[in-house]
C-alpha positions, 0 to 999 in steps of 0.5 A: 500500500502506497502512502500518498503525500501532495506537493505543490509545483510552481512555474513562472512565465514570461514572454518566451520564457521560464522562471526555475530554481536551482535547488540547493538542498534537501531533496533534488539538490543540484537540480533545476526546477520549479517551486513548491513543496508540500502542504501545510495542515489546513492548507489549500493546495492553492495557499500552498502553492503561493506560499512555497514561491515566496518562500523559494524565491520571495515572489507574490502570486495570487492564488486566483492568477495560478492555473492548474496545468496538470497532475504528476505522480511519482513513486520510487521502486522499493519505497512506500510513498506515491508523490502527488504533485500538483502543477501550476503556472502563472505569468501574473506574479509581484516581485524580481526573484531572489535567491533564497537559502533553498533555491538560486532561480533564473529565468531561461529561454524555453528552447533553452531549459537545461534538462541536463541538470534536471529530472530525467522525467521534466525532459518528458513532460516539459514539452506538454507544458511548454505547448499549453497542453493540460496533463497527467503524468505518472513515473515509476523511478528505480533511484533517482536517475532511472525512469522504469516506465511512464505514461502521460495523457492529455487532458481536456480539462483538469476539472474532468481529471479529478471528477475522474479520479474521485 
C-alpha cells in the first residue's frame, strides 16, 4: 500500500520564457526546477502553492492568477510513498526573484531549459507544458536517475481529471 503525500509545483512565465530554481538542498539538490513543496495542515493546495514561491524565491502570486496545468505522480521502486504533485503556472506574479537559502532561480529561454541538470522525467513532460497542453503524468523511478516506465495523457480539462479520479 502506497502512502500518498501532495506537493505543490510552481512555474513562472514570461514572454518566451521560464522562471526555475536551482535547488540547493534537501531533496533534488543540484537540480533545476520549479517551486513548491508540500502542504501545510489546513492548507489549500492553492495557499500552498503561493506560499512555497515566496518562500523559494520571495515572489507574490495570487492564488486566483495560478492555473492548474496538470497532475504528476511519482513513486520510487522499493519505497512506500506515491508523490502527488500538483502543477501550476502563472505569468501574473509581484516581485524580481531572489535567491533564497533553498533555491538560486533564473529565468531561461524555453528552447533553452537545461534538462541536463534536471529530472530525467521534466525532459518528458516539459514539452506538454511548454505547448499549453493540460496533463497527467505518472513515473515509476528505480533511484533517482532511472525512469522504469511512464505514461502521460492529455487532458481536456483538469476539472474532468479529478471528477475522474474521485
Amino acid at each position: 500500500m502506497l502512502v500518498k503525500k501532495v506537493f505543490t509545483l510552481v512555474f513562472l512565465r514570461k514572454d518566451k520564457e521560464i522562471l526555475l530554481g536551482l535547488k540547493k538542498r534537501g531533496f533534488g539538490v543540484n537540480k533545476w526546477n520549479g517551486f513548491g513543496g508540500k502542504l501545510e495542515p489546513n492548507e489549500s493546495i492553492l495557499e500552498a502553492a503561493s506560499r512555497e514561491l515566496k518562500e523559494e524565491c520571495c515572489v507574490d502570486v495570487k492564488t486566483v492568477d495560478l492555473k492548474n496545468i496538470a497532475h504528476l505522480e511519482f513513486t520510487f521502486e522499493g519505497e512506500p510513498t506515491l508523490m502527488d504533485v500538483r502543477v501550476f503556472s502563472t505569468n501574473v506574479f509581484q516581485g524580481t526573484p531572489q535567491e533564497t537559502d533553498e533555491m538560486r532561480p533564473k529565468w531561461f529561454h524555453c528552447d533553452q531549459v537545461p534538462f541536463d541538470e534536471m529530472w530525467p522525467d521534466d525532459r518528458i513532460w516539459f514539452p506538454y507544458m511548454l505547448k499549453g497542453i493540460l496533463f497527467y503524468g505518472k513515473f515509476h523511478y528505480k533511484g533517482f536517475d532511472t525512469i522504469l516506465n511512464h505514461h502521460i495523457e492529455e487532458l481536456e480539462s483538469m476539472e474532468s481529471f479529478y471528477d475522474r479520479h474521485k
